[in-house]
C-alpha positions in Angstrom: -30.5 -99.0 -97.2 -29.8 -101.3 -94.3 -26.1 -102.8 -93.8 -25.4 -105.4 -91.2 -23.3 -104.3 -88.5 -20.5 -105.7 -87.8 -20.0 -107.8 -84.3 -19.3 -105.1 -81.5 -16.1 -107.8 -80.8 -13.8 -110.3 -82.6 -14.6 -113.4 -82.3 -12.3 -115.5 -80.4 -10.1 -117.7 -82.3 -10.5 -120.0 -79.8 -13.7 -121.5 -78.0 -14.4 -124.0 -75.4 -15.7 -127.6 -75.3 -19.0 -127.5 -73.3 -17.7 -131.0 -72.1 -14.4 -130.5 -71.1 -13.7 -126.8 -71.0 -10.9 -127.4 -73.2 -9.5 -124.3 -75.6 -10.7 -125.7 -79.5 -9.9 -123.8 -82.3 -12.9 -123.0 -84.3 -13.5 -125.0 -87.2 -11.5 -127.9 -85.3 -14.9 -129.0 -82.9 -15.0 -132.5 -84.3 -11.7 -133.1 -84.1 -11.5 -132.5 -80.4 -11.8 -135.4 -78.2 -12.4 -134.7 -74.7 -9.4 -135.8 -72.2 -11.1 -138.8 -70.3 -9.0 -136.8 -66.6 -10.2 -133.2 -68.0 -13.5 -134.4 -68.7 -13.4 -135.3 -65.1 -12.0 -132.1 -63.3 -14.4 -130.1 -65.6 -17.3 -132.0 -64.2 -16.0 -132.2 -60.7 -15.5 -127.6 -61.0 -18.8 -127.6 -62.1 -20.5 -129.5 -59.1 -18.1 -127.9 -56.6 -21.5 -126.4 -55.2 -23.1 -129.0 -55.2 -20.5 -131.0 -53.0 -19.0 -128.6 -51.0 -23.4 -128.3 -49.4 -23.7 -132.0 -49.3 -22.1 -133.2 -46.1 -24.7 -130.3 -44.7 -27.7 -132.0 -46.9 -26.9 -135.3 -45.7 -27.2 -133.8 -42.4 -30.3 -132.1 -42.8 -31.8 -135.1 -44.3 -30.8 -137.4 -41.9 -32.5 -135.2 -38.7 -35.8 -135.1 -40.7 -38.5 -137.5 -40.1 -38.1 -139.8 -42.9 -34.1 -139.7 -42.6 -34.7 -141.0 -39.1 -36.8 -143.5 -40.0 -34.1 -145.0 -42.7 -31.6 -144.6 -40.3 -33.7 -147.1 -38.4 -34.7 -149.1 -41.2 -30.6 -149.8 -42.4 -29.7 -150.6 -38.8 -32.5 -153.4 -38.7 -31.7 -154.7 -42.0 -28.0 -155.0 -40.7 -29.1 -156.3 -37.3 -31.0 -159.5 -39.5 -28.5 -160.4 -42.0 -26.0 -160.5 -38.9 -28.0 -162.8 -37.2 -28.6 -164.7 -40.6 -25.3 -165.0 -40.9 
């Protein structure tokens, strides 16, 4: 005869929001509505990465041939609605 085990831990009476991060009680998910400034620093945490490699991104992208080129491109763009001006 086969009996279920039980879970090796308690579960938490507590879990997360995916969105926010926030602490919801289980059984109270649609209740929660995400803190617009929460939502916000979750988001922001989670891209940290992401940000923290851009200015070095930028700068990579920028040496390149193409990034170069639109470099160029911007500046003449610039230069013609000056002079349209």
């Amino acid at each position: 005869m086969y009996r279920a085990m039980p879970p090796p831990f308690p579960l938490p009476a507590h879990m997360p929001c995916p969105e926010c991060g926030a602490s919801v009680a289980r059984g109270r998910e649609d209740d929660h509505v995400c803190e617009e400034e929460r939502l916000l620093r979750y988001r922001m945490i989670q891209l940290r990465e992401e940000i923290a490699r851009f200015d070095d991104d930028l700068a990579a992208y920028l040496s390149s041939q193409r990034g170069r080129f639109d470099v160029w491109y911007a500046a003449r763009e610039r230069s013609k609605r000056r002079d349209q001006a």
